[in-house]
Backbone as CSV, one residue per row, in Angstrom:
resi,resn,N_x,N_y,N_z,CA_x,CA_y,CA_z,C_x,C_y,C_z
1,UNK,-18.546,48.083,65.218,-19.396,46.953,65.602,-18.661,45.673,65.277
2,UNK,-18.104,45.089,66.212,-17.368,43.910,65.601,-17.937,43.058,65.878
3,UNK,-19.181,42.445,66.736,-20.005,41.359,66.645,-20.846,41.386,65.807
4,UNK,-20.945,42.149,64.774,-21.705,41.604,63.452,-21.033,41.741,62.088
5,UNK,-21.109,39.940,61.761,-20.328,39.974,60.557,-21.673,40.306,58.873
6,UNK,-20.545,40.217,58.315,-21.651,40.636,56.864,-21.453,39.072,56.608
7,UNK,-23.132,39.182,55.788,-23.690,38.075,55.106,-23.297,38.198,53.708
8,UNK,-23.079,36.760,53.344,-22.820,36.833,51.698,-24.003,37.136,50.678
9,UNK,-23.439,37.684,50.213,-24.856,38.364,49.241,-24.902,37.825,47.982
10,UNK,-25.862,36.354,47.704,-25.819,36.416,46.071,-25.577,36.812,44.719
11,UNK,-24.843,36.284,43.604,-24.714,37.316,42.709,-25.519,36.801,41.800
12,UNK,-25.954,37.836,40.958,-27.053,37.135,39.899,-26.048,36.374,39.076
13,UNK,-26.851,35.601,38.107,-25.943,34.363,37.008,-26.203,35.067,36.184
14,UNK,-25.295,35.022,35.409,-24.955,36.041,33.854,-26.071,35.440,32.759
15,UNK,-26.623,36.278,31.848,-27.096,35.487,30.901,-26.402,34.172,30.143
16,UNK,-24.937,34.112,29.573,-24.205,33.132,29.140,-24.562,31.845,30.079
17,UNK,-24.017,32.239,31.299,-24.200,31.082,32.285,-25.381,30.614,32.070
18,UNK,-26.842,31.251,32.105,-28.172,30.638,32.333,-27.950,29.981,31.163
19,UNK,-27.811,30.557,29.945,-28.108,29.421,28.842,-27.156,28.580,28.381
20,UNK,-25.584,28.703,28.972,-24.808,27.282,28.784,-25.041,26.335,30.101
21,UNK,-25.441,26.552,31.046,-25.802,25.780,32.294,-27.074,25.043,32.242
22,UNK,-26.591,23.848,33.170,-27.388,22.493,32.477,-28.985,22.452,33.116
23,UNK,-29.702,23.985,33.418,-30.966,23.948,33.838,-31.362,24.688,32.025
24,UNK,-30.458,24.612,30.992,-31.266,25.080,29.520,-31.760,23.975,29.137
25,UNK,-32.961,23.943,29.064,-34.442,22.653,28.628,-33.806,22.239,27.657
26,UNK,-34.882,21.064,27.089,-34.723,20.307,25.744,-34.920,21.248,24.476
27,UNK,-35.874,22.549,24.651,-35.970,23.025,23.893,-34.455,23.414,22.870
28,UNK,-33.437,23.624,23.742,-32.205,23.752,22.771,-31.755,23.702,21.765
29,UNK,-31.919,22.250,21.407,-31.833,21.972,19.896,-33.043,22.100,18.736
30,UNK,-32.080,22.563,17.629,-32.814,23.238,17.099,-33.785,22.093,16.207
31,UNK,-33.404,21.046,16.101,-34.252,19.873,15.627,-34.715,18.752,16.294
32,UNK,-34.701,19.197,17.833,-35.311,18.150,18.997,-36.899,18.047,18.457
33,UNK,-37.165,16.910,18.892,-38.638,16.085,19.186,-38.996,15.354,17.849
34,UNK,-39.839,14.851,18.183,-40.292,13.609,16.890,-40.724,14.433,15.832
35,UNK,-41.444,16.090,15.423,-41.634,16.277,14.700,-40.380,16.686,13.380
36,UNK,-39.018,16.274,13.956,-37.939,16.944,12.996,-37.723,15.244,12.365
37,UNK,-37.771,14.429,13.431,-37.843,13.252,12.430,-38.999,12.849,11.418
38,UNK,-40.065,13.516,11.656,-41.093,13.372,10.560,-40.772,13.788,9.513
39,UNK,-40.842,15.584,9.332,-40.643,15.767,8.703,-39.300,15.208,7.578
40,UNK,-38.013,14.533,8.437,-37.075,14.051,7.645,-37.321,12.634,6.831
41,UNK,-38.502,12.449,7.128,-38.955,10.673,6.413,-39.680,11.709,5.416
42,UNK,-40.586,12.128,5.667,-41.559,12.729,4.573,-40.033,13.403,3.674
43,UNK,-39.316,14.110,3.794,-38.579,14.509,2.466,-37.782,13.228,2.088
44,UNK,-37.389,12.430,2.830,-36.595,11.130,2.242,-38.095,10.762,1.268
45,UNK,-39.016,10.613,1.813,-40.144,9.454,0.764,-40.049,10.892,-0.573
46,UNK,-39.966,12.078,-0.290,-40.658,12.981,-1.760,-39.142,12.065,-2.404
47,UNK,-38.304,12.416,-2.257,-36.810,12.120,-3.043,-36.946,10.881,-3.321
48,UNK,-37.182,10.004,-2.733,-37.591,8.401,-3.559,-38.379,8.179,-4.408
49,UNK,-39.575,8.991,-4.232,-40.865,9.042,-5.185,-40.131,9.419,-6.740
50,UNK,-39.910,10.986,-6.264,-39.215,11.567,-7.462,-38.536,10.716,-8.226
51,UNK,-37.253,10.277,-7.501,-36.512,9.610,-8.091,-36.905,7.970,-9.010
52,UNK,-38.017,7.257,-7.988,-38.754,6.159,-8.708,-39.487,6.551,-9.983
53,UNK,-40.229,7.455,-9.978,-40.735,8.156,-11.463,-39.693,8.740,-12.569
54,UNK,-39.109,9.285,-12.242,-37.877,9.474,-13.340,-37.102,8.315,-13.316
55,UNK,-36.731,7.301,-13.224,-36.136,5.816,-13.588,-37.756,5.322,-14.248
56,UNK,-38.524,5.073,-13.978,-39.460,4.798,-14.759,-40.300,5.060,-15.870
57,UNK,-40.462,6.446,-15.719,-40.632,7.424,-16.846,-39.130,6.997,-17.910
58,UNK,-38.542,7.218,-17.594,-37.100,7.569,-18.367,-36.727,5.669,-19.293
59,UNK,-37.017,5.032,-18.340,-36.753,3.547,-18.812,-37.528,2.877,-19.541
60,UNK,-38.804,3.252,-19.175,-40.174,3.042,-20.772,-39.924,3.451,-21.925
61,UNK,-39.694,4.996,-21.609,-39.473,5.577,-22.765,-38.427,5.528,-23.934
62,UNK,-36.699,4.749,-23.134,-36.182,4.067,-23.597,-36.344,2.429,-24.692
63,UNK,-37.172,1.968,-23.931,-37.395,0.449,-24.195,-38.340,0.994,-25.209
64,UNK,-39.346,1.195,-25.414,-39.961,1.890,-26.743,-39.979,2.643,-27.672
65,UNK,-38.694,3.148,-27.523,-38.139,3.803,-28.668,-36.935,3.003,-29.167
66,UNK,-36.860,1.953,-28.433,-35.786,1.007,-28.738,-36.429,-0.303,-29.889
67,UNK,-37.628,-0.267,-29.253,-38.408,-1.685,-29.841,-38.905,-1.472,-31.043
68,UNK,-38.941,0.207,-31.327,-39.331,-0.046,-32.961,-38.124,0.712,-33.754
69,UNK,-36.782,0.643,-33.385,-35.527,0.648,-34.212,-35.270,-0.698,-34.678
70,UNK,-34.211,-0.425,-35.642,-34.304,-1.663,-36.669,-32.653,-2.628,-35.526
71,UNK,-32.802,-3.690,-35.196,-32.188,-4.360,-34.315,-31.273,-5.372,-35.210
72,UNK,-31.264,-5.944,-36.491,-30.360,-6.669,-37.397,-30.687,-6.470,-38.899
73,UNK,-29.593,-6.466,-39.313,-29.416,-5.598,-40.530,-28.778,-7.257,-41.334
74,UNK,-29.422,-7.386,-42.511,-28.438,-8.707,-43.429,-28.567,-8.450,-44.861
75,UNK,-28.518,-9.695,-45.436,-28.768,-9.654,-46.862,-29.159,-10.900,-47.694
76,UNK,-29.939,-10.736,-48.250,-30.337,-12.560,-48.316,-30.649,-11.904,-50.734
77,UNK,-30.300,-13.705,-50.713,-30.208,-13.441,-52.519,-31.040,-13.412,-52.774
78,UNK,-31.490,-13.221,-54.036,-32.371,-12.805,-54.796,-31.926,-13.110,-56.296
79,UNK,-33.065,-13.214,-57.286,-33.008,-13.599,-58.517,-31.905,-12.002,-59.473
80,UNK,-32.431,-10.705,-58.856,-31.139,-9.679,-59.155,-29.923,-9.363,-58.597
81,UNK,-29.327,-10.016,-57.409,-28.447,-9.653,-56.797,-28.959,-10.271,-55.074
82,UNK,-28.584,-9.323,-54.763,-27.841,-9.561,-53.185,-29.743,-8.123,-52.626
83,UNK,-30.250,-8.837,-51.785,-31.303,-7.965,-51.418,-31.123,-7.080,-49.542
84,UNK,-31.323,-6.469,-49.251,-30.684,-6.074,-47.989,-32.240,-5.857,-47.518
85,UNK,-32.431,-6.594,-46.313,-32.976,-6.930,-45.113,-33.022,-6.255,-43.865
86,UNK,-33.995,-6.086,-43.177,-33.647,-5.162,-41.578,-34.984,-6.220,-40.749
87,UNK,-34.624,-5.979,-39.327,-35.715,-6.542,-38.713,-35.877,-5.508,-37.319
88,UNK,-36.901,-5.011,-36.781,-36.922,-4.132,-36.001,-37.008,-4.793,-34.866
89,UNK,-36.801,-4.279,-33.495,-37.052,-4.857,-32.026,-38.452,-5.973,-32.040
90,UNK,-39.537,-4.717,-32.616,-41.094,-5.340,-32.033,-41.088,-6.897,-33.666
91,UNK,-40.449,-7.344,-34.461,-40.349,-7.809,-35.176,-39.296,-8.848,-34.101
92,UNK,-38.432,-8.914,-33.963,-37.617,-9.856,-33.180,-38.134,-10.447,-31.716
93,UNK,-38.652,-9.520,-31.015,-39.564,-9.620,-30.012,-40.313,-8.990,-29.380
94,UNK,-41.700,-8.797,-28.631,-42.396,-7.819,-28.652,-42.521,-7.909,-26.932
95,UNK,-41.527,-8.519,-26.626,-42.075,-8.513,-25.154,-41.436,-7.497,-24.142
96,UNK,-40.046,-7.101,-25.028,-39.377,-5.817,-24.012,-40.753,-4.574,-23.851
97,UNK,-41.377,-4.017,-25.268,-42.184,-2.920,-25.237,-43.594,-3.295,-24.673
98,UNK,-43.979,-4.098,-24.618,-45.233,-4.840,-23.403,-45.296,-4.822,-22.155
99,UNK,-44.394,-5.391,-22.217,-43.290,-5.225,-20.517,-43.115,-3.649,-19.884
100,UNK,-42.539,-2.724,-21.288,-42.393,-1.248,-20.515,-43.979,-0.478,-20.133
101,UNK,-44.694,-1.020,-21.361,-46.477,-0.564,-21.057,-47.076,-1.361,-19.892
102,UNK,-46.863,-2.446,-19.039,-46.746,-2.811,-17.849,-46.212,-1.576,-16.715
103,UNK,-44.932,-2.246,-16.698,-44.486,-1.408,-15.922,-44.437,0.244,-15.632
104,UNK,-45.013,0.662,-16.736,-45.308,2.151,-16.293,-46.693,2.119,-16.439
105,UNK,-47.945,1.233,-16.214,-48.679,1.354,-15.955,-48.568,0.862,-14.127
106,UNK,-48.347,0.301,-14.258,-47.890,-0.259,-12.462,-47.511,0.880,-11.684
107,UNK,-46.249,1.549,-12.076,-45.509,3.394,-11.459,-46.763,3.837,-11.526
108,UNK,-47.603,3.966,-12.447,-48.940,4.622,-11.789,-50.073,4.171,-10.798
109,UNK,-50.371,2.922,-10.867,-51.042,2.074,-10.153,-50.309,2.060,-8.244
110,UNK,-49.066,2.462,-8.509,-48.874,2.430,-6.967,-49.302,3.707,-5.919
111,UNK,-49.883,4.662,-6.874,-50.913,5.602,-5.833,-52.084,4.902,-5.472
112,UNK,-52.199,4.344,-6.260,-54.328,4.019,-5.791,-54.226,2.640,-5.102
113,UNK,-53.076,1.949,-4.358,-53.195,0.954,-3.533,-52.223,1.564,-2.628
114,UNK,-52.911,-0.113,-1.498,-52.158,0.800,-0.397,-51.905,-0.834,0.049
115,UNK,-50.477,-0.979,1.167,-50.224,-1.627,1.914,-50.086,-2.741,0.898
116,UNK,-50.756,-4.263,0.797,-50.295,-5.653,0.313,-50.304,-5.284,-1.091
117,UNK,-51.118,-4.508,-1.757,-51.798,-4.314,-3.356,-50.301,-3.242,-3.364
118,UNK,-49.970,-2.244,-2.627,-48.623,-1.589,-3.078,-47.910,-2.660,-3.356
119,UNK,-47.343,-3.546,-2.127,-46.326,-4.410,-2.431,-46.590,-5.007,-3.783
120,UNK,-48.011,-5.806,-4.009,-47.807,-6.514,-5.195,-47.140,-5.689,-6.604
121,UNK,-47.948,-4.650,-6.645,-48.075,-3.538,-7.769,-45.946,-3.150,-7.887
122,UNK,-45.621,-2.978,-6.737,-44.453,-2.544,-6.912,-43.030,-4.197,-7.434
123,UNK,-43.674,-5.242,-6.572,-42.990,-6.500,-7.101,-42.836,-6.415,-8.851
124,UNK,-44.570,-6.104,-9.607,-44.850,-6.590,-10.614,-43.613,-5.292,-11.406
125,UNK,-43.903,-4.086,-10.971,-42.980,-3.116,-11.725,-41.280,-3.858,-11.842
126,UNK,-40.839,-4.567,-10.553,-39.423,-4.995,-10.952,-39.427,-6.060,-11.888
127,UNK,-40.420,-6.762,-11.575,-40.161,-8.235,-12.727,-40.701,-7.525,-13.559
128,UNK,-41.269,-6.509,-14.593,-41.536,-6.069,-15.447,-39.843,-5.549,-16.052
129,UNK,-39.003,-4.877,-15.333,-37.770,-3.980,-15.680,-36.865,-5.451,-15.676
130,UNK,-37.028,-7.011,-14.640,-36.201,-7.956,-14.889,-36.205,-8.404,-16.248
131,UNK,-37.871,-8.627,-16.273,-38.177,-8.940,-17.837,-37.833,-8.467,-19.253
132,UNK,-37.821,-7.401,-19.395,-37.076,-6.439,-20.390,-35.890,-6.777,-20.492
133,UNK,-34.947,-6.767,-19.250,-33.545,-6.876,-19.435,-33.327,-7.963,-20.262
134,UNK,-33.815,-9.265,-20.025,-33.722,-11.006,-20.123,-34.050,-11.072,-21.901
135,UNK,-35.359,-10.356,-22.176,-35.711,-10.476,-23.454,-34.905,-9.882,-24.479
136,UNK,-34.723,-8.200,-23.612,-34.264,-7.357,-24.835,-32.505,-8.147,-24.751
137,UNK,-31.827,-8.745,-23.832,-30.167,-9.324,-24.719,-30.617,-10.547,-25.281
138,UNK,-31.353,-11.033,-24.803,-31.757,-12.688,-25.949,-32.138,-11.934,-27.300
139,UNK,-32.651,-10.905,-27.600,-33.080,-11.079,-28.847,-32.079,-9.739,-29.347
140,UNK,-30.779,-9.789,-29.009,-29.603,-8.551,-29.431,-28.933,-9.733,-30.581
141,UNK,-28.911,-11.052,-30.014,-28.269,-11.780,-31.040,-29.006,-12.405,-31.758
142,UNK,-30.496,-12.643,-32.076,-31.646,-13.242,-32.438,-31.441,-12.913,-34.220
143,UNK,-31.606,-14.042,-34.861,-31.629,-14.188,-36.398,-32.999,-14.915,-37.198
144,UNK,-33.980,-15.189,-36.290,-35.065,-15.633,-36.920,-35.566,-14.698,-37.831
145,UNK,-36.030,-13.226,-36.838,-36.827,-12.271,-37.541,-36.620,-12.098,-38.804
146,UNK,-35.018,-11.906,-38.960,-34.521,-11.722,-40.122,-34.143,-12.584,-41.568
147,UNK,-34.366,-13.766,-40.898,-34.942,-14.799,-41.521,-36.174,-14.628,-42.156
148,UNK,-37.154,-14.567,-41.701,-38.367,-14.457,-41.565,-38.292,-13.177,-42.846
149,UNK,-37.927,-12.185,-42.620,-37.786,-10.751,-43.849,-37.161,-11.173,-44.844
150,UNK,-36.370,-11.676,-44.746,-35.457,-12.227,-46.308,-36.734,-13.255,-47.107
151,UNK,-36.564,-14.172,-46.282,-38.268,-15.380,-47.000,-39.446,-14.240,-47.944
152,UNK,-39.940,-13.401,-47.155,-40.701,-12.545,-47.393,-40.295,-11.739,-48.951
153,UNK,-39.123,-11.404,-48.926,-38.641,-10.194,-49.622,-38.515,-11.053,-50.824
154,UNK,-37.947,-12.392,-50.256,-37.365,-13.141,-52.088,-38.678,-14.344,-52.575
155,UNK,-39.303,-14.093,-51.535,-40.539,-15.197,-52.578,-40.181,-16.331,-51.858
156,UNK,-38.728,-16.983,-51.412,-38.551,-18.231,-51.232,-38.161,-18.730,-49.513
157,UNK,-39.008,-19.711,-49.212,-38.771,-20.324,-48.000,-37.453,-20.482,-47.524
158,UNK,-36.676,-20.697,-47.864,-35.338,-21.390,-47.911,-34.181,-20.056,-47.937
159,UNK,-34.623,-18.802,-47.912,-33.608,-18.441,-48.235,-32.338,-17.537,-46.874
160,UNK,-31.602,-17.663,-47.228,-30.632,-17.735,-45.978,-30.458,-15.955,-46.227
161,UNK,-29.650,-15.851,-45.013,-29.378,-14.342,-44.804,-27.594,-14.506,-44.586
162,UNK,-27.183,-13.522,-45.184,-25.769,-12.988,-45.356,-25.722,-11.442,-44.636
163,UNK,-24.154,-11.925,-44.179,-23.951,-10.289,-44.038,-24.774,-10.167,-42.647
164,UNK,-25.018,-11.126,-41.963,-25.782,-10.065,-40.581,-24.992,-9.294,-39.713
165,UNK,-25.532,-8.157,-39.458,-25.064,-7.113,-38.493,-25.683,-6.613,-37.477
166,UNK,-25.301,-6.578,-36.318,-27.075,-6.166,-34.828,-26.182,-4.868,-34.799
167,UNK,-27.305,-4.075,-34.757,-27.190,-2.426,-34.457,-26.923,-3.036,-32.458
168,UNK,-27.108,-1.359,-31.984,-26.786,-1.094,-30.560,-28.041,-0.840,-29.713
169,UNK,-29.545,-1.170,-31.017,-30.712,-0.621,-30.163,-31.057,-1.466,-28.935
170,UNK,-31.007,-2.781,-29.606,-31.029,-3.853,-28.444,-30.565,-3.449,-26.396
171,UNK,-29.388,-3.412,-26.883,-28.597,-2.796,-25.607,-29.380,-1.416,-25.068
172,UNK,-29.874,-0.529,-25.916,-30.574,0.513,-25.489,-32.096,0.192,-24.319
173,UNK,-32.441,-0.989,-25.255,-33.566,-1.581,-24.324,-33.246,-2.570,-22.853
174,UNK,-31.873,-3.122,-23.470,-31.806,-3.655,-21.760,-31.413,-2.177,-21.019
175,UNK,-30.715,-1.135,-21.508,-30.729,-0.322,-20.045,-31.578,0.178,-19.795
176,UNK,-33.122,0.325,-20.572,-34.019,0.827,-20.161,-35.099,-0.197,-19.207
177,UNK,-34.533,-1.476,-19.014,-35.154,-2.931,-18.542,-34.206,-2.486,-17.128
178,UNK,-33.200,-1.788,-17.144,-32.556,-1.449,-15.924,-32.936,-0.239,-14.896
179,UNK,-32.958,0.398,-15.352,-33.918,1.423,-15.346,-35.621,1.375,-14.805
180,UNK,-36.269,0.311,-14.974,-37.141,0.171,-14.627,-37.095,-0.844,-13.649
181,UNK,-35.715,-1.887,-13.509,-35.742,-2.515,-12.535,-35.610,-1.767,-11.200
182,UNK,-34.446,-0.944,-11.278,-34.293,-0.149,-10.101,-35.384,1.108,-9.311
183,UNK,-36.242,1.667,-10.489,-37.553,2.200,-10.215,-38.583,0.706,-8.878
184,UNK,-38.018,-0.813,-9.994,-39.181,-1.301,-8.623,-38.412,-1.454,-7.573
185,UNK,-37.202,-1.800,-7.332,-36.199,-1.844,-6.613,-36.706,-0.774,-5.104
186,UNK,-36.523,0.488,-5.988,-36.993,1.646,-4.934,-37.944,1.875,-4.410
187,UNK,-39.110,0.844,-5.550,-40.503,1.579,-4.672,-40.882,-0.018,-3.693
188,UNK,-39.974,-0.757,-3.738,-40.193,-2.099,-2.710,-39.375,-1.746,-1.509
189,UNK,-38.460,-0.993,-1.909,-37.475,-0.221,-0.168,-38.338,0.521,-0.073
190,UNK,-38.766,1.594,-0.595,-39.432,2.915,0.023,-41.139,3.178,-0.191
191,UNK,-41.672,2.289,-0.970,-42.868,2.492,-1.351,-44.114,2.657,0.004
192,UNK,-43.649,2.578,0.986,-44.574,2.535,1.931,-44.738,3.826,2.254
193,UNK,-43.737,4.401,2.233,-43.904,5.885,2.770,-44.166,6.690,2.067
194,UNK,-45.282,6.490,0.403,-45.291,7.362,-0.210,-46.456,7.466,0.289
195,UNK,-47.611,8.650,-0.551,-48.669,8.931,-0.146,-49.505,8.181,-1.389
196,UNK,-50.608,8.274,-1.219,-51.991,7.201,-1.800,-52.573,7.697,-2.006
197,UNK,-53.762,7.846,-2.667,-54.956,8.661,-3.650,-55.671,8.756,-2.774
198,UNK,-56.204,10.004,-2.651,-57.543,10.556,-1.061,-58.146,9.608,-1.118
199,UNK,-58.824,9.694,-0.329,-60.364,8.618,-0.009,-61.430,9.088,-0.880
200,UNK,-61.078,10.346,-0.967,-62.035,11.346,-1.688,-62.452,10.777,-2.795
201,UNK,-61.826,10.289,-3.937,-61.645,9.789,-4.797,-62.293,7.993,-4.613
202,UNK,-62.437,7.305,-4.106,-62.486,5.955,-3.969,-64.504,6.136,-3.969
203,UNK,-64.771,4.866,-4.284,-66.116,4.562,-4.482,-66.724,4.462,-3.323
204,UNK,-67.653,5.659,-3.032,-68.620,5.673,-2.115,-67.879,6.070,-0.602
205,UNK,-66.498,6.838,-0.813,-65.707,7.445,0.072,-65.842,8.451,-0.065
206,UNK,-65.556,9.580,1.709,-66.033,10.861,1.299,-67.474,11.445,2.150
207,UNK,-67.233,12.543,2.861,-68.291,12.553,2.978,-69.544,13.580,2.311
208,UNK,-69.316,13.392,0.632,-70.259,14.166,-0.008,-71.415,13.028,0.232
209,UNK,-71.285,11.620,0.057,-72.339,10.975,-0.338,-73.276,10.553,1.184
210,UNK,-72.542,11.010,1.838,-73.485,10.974,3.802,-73.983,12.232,3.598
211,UNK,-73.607,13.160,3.322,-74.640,14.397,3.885,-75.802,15.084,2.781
212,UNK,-75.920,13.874,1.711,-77.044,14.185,0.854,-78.472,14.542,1.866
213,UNK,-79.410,15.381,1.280,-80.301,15.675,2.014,-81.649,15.185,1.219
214,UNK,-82.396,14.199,2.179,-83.612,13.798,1.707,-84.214,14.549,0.631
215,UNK,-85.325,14.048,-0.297,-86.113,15.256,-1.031,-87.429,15.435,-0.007
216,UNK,-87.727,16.567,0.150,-88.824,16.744,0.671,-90.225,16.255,0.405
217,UNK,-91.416,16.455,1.344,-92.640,16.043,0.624,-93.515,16.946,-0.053
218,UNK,-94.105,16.688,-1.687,-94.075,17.689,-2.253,-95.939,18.133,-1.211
219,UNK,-95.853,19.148,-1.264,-97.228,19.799,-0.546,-98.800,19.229,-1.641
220,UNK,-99.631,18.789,-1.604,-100.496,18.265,-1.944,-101.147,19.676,-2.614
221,UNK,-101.601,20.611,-1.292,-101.803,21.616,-2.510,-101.441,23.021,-3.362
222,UNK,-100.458,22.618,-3.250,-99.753,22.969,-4.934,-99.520,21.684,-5.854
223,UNK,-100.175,22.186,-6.620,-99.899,21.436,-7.922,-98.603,21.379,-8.708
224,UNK,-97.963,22.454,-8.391,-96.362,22.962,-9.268,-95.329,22.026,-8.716
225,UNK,-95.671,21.659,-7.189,-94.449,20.933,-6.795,-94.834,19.450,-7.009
226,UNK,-96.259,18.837,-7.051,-96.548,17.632,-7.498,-95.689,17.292,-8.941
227,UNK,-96.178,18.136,-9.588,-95.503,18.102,-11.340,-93.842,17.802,-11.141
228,UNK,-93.266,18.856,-10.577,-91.983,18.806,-10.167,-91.270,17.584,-9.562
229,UNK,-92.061,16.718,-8.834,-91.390,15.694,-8.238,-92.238,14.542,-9.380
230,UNK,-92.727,14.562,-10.294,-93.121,13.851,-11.548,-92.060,13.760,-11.871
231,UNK,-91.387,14.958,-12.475,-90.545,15.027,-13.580,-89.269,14.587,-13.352
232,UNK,-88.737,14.606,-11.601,-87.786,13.601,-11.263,-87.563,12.520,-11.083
233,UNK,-88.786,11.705,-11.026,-89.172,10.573,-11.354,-89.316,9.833,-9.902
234,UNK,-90.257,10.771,-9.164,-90.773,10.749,-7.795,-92.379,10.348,-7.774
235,UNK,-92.479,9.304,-7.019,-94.160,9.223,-6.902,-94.376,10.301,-5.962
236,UNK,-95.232,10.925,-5.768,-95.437,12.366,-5.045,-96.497,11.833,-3.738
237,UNK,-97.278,10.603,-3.701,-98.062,9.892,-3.252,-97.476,9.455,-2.402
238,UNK,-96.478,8.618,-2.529,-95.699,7.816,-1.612,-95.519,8.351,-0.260
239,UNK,-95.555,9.480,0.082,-95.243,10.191,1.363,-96.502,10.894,2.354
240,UNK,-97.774,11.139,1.274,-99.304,11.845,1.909,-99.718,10.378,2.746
């Protein structure tokens, strides 16, 4: 038969081909669509959180264990000799450990606000950790206190201090004033994306306090339920 030629006959497409060939959907990637970027903010905010609470936790706890170590060491005279003197942080100044009871009251305060009250709450946590820093090196070289202990120790107004020496606690409290700066630091970059205290929790939020159910009217005759809505401090009248 030579007036009929053969027709070309399709070949199927290989599996490889179907799925390297450019009819394979968006589905492809394995972290396509907006929900892979969600989820990647929500673990960036847990890792900031985390990380803002441990600089804060960690930098209080510094600055207050700093403020009641002894911060200058001297020696002032005395009618027997030479008397030796100490003056502690909260004695030289009390505003680094005030400052850290601030500011880690604030690290907590930034769950239960939201939006302008975060911002403020998180501002106040850095100038709380600026504040520390500023106080606790002004008072690393500070000689009043110890002034002030020698007077005390020898009876006399006037009496001078020898021999002063500043321990290293001082410095312990500015890095814990650092420490808490960078806690507000983080929660003024990232504080928006943390999460906030349910509603559940907030006054008159919630819907336990909508689906309370009226008290009923007590039935006139029974007497048991009259008594009963007495004793809750129901006029029983009010409703016949």
């Amino acid at each position: 038969m030579e007036g009929v030629s053969a027709a070309a006959v399709p070949q199927p497409r290989s599996a490889e081909g179907s799925a390297d060939g450019p009819e394979a959907g968006p589905e492809a990637g394995p972290e396509a669509g907006p929900e892979a970027g969600t989820s990647r903010s929500r673990g960036s905010g847990r890792r900031s959180l985390a990380a803002a609470l441990l600089l804060g936790a960690a930098g209080s706890a510094l600055v207050l264990l700093a403020a009641g170590r002894t911060w200058t060491i001297g020696a002032a005279a005395s009618a027997g000799g030479q008397l030796q003197v100490t003056a502690t942080g909260k004695a030289v100044t009390g505003l680094p450990d005030a400052l850290a009871l601030v500011g880690l009251a604030a690290l907590v305060a930034v769950f239960a606000v939201r939006r302008a009250g975060r911002l403020v709450v998180c501002l106040l946590l850095a100038l709380c950790g600026a504040g520390t820093i500023a106080s606790a090196a002004a008072g690393a070289g500070d000689t009043s206190a110890l002034d002030a202990a020698a007077a005390k120790a020898s009876g006399l107004s006037g009496t001078t201090v020898q021999h002063i020496a500043h321990t290293g606690w001082p410095w312990v409290a500015v890095f814990g004033g650092v420490l808490l700066l960078a806690a507000g630091l983080l929660a003024l970059a990232r504080g928006a994306h943390w999460p906030a205290m349910s509603a559940r929790y907030e006054r008159g939020g919630g819907a336990a306090g909508k689906t309370r159910s009226p008290r009923s009217t007590p039935d006139p005759e029974r007497p048991e339920e009259m008594w009963k809505a007495l004793d809750r401090g129901e006029d029983p009248t009010d409703r016949l």
